[in-house]
C-alpha distance (Angstrom), angle and dihedral (degrees) to the residues before:
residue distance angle dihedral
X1 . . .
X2 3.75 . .
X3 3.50 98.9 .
X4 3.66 98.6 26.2
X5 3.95 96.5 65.7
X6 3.55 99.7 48.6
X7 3.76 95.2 48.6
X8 3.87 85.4 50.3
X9 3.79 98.4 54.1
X10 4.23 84.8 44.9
X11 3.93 75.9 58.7
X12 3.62 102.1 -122.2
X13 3.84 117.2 178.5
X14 4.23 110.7 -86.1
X15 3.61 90.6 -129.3
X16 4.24 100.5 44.2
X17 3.65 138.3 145.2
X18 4.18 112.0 -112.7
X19 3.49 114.3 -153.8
X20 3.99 113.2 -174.7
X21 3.55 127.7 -167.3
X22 3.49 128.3 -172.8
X23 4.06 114.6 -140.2
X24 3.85 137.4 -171.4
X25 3.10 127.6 -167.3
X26 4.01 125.3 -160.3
X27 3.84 91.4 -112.0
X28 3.53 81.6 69.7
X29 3.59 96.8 -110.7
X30 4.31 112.1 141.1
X31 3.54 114.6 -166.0
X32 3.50 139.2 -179.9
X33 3.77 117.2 -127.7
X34 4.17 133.4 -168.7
X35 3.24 127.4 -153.0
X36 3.28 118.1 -159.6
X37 4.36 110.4 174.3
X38 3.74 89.8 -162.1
X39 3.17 109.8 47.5
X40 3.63 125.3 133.4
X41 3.40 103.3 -141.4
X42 3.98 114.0 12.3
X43 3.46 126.6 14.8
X44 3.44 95.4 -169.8
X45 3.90 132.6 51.7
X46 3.59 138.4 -177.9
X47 3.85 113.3 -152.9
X48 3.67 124.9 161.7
X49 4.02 118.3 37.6
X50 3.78 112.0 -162.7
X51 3.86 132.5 178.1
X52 4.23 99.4 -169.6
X53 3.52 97.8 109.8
X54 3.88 109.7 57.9
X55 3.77 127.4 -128.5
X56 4.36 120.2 -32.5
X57 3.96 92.5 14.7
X58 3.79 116.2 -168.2
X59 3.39 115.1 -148.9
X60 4.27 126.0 -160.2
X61 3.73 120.2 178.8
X62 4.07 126.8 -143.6
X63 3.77 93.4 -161.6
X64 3.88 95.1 172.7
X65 3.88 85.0 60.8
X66 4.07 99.7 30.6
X67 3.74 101.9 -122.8
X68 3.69 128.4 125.9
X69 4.01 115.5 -162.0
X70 3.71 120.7 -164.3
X71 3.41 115.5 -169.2
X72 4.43 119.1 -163.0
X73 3.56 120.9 -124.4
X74 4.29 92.9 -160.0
X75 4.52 105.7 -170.7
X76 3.51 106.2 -122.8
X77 4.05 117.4 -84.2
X78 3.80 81.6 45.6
X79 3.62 136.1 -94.8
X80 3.89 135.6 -108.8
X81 4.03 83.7 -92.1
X82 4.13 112.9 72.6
X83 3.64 97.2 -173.4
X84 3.69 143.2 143.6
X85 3.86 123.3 -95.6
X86 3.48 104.1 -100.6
X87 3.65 140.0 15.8
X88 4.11 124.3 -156.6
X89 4.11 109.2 -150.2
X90 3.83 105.4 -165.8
X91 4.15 102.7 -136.8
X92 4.19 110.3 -129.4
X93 3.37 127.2 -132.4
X94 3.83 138.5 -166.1
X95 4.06 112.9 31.6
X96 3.97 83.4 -6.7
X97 3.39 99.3 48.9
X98 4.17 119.9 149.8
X99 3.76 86.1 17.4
X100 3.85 119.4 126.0
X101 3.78 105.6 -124.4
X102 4.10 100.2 -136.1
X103 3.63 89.6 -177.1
X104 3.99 91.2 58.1
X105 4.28 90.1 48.2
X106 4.00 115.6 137.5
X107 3.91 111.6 -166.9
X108 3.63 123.3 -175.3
X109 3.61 138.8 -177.6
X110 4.09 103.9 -111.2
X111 3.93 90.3 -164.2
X112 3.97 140.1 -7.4
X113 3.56 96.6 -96.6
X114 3.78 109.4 -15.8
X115 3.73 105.1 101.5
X116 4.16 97.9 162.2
X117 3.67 104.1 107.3
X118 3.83 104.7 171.6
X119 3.64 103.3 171.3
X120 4.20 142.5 4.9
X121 3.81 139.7 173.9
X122 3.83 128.0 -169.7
X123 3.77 119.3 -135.8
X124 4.07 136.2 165.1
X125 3.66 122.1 120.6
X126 3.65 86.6 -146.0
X127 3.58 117.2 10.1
X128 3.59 112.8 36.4
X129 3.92 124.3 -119.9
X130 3.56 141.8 172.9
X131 4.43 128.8 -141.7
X132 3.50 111.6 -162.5
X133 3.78 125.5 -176.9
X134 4.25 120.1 -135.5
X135 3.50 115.5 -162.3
X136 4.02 94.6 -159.4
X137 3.87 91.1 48.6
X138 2.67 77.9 42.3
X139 3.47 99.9 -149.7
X140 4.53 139.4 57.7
X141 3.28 129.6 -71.7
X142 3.74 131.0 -171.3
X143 4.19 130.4 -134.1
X144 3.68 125.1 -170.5
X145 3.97 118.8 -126.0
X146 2.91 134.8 -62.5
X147 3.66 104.6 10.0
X148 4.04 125.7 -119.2
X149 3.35 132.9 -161.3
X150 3.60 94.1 -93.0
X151 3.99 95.2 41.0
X152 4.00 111.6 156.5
X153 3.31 126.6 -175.3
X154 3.73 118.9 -89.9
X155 3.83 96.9 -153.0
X156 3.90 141.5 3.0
X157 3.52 128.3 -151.8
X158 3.68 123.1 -165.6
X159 3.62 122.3 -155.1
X160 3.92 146.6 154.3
X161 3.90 112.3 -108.4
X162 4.28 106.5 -6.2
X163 3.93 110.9 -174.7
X164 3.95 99.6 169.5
X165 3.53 150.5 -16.7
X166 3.60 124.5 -133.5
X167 4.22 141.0 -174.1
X168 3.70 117.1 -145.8
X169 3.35 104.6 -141.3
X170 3.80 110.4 -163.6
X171 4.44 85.5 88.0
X172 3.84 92.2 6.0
X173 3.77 79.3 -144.1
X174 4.01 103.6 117.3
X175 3.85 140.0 44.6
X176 3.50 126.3 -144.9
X177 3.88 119.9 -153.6
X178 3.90 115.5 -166.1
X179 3.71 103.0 -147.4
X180 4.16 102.3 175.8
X181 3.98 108.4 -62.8
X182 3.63 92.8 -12.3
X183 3.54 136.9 84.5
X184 3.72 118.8 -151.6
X185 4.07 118.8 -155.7
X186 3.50 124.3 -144.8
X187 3.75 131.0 174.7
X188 3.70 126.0 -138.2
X189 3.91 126.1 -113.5
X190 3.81 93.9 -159.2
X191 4.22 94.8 -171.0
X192 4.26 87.9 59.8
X193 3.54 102.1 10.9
X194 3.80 88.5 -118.0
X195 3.81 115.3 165.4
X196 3.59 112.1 -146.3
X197 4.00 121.0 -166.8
X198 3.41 126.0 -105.9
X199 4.46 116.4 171.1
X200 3.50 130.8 -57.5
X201 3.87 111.3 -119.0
X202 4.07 117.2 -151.0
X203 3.91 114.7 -132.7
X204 3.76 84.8 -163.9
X205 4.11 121.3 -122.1
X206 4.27 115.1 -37.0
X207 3.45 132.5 -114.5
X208 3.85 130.1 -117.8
X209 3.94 123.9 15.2
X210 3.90 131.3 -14.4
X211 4.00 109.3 -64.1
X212 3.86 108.6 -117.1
X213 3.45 112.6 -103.5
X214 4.11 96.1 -121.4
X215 4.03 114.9 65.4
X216 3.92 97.9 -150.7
X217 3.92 84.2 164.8
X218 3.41 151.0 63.5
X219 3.55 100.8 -88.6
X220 4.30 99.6 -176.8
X221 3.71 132.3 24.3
X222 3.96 129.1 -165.2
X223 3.97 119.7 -142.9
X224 4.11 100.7 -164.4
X225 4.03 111.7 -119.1
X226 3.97 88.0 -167.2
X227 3.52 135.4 -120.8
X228 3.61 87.2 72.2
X229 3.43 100.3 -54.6
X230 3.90 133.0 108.6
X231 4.04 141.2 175.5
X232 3.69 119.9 -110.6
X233 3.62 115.4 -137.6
X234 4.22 106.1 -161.0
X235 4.30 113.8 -170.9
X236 4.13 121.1 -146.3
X237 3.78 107.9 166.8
X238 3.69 99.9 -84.6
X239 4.28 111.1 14.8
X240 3.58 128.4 40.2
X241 4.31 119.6 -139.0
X242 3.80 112.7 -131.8
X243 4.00 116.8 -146.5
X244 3.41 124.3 179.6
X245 3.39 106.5 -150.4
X246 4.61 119.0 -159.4
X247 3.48 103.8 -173.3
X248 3.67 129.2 -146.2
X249 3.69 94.2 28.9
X250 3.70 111.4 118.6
X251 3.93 120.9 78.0
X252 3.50 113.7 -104.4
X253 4.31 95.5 -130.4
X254 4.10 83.8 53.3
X255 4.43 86.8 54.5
X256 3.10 97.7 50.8
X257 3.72 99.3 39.4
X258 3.79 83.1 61.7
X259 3.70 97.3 42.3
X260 4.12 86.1 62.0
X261 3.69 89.6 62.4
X262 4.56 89.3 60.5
X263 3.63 109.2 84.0
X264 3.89 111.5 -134.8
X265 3.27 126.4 -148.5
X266 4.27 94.2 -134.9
X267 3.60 92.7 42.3
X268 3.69 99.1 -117.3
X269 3.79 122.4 143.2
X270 3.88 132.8 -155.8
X271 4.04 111.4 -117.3
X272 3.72 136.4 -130.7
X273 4.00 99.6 -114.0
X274 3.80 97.6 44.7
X275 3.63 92.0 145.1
X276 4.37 95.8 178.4
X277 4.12 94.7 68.6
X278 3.65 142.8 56.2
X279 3.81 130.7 169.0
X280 3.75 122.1 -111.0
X281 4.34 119.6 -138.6
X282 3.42 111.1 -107.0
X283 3.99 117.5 -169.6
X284 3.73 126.6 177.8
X285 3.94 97.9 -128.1
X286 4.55 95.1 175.8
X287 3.75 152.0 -23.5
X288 3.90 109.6 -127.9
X289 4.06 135.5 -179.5
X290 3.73 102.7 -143.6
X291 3.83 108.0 -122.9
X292 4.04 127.8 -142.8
X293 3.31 106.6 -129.6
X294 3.34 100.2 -164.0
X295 4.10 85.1 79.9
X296 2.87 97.2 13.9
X297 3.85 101.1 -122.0
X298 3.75 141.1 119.1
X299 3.67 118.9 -105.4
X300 3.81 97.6 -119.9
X301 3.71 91.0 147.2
X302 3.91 88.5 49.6
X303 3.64 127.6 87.5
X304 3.83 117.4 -141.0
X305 3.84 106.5 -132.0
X306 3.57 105.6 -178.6
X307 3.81 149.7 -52.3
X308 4.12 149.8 -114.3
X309 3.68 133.5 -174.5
X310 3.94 119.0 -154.7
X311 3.56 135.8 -169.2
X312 4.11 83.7 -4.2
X313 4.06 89.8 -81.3
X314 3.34 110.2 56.9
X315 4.05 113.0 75.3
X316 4.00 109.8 -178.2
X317 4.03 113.0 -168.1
X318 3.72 117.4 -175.2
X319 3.83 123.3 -151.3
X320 3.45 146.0 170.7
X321 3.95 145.9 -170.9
X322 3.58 119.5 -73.2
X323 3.98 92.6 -157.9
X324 4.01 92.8 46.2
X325 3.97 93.0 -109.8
X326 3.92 114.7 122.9
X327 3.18 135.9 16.6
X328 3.90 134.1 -69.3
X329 3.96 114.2 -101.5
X330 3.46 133.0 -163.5
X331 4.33 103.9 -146.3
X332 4.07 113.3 -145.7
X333 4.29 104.5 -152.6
X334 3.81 119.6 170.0
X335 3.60 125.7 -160.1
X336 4.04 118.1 -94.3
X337 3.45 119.3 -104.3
X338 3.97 90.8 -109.2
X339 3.42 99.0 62.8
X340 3.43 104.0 122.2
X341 4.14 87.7 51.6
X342 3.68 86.5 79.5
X343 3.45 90.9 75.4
X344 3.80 94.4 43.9
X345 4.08 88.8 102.1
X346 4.18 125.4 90.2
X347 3.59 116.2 -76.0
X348 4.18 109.9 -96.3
X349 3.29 106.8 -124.9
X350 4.13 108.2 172.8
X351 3.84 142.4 133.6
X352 3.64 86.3 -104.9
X353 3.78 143.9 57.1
X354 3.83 115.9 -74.5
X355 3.84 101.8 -116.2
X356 4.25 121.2 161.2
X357 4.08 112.9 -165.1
X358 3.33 113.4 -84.0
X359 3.63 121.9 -110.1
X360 3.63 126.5 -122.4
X361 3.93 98.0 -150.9
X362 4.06 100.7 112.3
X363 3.89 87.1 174.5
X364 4.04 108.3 77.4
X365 3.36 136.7 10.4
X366 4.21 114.6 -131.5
X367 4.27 90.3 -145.2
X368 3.85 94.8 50.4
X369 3.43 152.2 42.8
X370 3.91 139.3 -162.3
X371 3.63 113.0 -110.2
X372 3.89 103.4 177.1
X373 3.72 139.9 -52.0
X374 4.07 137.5 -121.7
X375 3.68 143.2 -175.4
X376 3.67 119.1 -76.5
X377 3.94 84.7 -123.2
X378 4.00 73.2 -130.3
X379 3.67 148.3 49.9
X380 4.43 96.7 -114.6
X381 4.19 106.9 23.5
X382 4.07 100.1 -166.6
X383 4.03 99.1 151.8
X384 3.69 120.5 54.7
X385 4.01 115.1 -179.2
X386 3.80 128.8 171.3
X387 3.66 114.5 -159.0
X388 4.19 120.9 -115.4
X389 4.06 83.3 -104.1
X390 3.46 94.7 40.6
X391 3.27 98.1 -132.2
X392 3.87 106.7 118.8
X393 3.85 130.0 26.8
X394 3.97 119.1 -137.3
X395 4.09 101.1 -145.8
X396 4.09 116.6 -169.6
X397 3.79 128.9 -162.0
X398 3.58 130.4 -126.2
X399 3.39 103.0 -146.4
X400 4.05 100.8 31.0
X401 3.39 141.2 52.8
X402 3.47 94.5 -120.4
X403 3.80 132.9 123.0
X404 3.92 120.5 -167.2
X405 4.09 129.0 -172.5
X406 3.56 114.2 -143.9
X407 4.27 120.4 -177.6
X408 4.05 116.9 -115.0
X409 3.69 123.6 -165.5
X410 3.90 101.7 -132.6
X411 3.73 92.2 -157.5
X412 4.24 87.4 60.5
X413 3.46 107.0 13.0
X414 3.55 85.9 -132.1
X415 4.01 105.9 151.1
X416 3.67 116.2 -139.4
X417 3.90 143.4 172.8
X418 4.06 122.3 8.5
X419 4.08 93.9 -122.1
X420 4.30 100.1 169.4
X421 3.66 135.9 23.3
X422 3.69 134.5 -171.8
X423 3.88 139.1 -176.2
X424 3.81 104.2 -143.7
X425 3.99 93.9 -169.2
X426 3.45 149.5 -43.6
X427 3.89 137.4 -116.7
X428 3.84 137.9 -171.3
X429 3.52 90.2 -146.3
X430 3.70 117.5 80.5
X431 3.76 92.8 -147.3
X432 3.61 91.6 56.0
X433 3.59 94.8 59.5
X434 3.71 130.9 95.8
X435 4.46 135.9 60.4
X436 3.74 108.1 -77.4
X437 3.76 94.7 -172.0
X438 3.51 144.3 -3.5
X439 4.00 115.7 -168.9
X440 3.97 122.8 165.9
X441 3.51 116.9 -140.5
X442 3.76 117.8 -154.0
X443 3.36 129.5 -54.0
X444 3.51 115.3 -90.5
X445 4.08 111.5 -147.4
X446 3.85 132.1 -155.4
X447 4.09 92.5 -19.0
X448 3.58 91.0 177.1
């Protein structure tokens, strides 16, 4: 009954709609947050504070499952937070339902002394794992689901300069590690969760300033093409790569001949008659600027901050000016109606990455299209959430503590009116300020 009794005496309707979202701030601070779009008095509130996950905490939620992870991200030298790497909240149910069960937490130590987890994504179609990215490794390394006590990890993948790991979800059948300017392809054993090398494919060199050495973003998004294939959408500060991305196309003997060439950290090695995994094509098709339409001009005084796909149409890219004139925008692009034609050419099949010439266009992207632009609602957007219904968007600043609600028409995407706000903490420390993460949890109907 804790959250049930103090959204009562707020007097929220008996029969409402609960919408939790769990925060973190980079303080450290995790919270638990309701919101409630009817409520009388306060549409927003913050309920549990906890301090288990040390300072920048990422969080990713396995909703089908009910656990949230939140793995620390501790500067180097340390951080007033010692803690291990990542902590698994069990999700309650019933009378206790969106509330992180302390009492149920598993924390484990994601690597002797490299604490800087800056980015994770679960995948499995079956068997649920987790790939999170370590800037100290620096490399990923892989756990199974859910974590024990005694959880080791499965895999570890050394590279050069890893920013973020993502799934592509149209097959859920291949990971993509950003590692610099180069993506690096694995496909996914889904029996062990074993990630087996594939290529690396160049996206050439960026445009606009020096990236920032800490992703606290999404920094690529996938819009689905069907048939098992999907578009990769890749951010520097000013253009955006386009890969299409045919999955399941490589032989299996030619993936794991070319995961024998990556040195692992454990030693272990992909095999010959690996019969669960196969290796999509990945080509680099262009390098675009998006363009406002509304003037009808690129944004080459705008920084591109980061990226979200929802509802596999509706790609929402927030920027903001690089010389502090303006105001920050978030863009709304859908993909064109040929999409799919991309895809229309043979399958590659080679000995070597799938990579088309790169075009030198920066003006319009031949995948997408602007649909309209919007306020940030704030001065630095760095968290864009849509809810499971679609109907409302969580946005998260940068460089506050503050978390807004805005309204989104699911049938359009189209974002409208800023309808809750919430300040999530507070720090005397510049570094320490800013939202990490914002994930909702499911919705919660007719609690009481």
């Amino acid at each position: 009954m804790k959250i049930f009794s103090s959204l009562l005496f707020l007097g929220s309707p008996a029969l409402a709609q609960f919408y939790p979202l769990y925060t973190s701030i980079a303080s450290g601070l995790v919270n638990l947050v309701i919101f409630n779009p009817t409520a009388e008095l306060g549409k927003l509130l913050a309920f549990q504070n906890l301090r288990d996950c040390g300072e920048n905490p990422g969080l990713v939620i396995d909703r089908d499952n009910s656990f949230l992870y939140c793995l620390e991200n501790i500067p180097s030298g340390g951080g007033r937070w010692s803690k291990p790497g990542i902590t698994q909240y069990p999700i309650g149910t019933g009378n206790e339902a969106g509330w992180l069960v302390e009492e149920g937490q598993v924390q484990v130590v994601s690597t002797t002394d490299h604490q800087r987890n800056v980015d994770s994504t679960l995948y499995g179609r079956n068997k649920k794992f987790i790939a999170v990215v370590n800037k100290e490794l620096p490399g990923v390394y892989t756990f199974a689901l859910p974590l024990r006590e005694d959880s080791e990890p499965l895999e570890t993948f050394l590279f050069s300069d890893p920013k973020a790991v993502y799934l592509e979800p149209e097959s859920q059948s291949s990971i993509f590690v950003q590692d610099g300017r180069t993506i690096h392809v694995f496909a996914i054993d889904d029996e062990t969760g074993q990630l087996i090398e594939c290529y690396g494919v160049h996206l050439g060199p960026a445009q606009g300033p020096t990236e920032a050495e800490d992703i606290w973003h999404p920094q690529a998004a996938f819009i689905g093409a069907g048939n098992g294939n999907s578009v990769m959408y890749v951010l520097s500060e000013q253009t955006i790569s386009t890969l299409k991305v045919r999955a399941n196309s490589l032989n299996k003997r030619w993936a794991n001949n070319a995961a024998r060439s990556k040195k692992r950290r454990n030693g272990r090695r992909s095999t010959d008659d690996n019969p669960n995994a196969s290796c999509p094509a990945v080509e680099l098709v262009e390098n675009f600027a998006p363009t406002q339409a509304s003037d009808s001009r690129n944004l080459e005084s705008f920084r591109i901050n980061n990226v979200y796909v929802a509802d596999n149409r509706d790609m929402y890219i927030s920027v903001f000016p690089t010389a502090g004139n303006g105001d920050a925008l978030i863009l709304h692009m859908q993909p064109n109606a040929n999409l799919s034609s991309l895809f229309d050419q043979p399958v590659f099949v080679k000995s070597a990455p799938p990579i088309t010439k790169r075009q030198d266009s920066l003006t319009d992207s031949s995948t997408i299209h602007y649909v309209s632009d919007s306020s940030a609602y704030m001065a630095d957007p760095a968290v864009l959430q849509v809810s499971p219904d679609g109907a409302y968007m969580a946005i998260g600043s940068h460089a506050q503590t503050t978390l807004v609600i805005v309204k989104r028409d699911p049938a359009t995407g189209q974002l409208g009116d800023k309808i809750a706000s919430i300040e999530l903490g507070s720090s005397e420390d510049i570094r320490l300020l800013g939202v990490r993460s914002a994930v909702w949890g499911n919705i919660i109907p007719q609690l009481i």
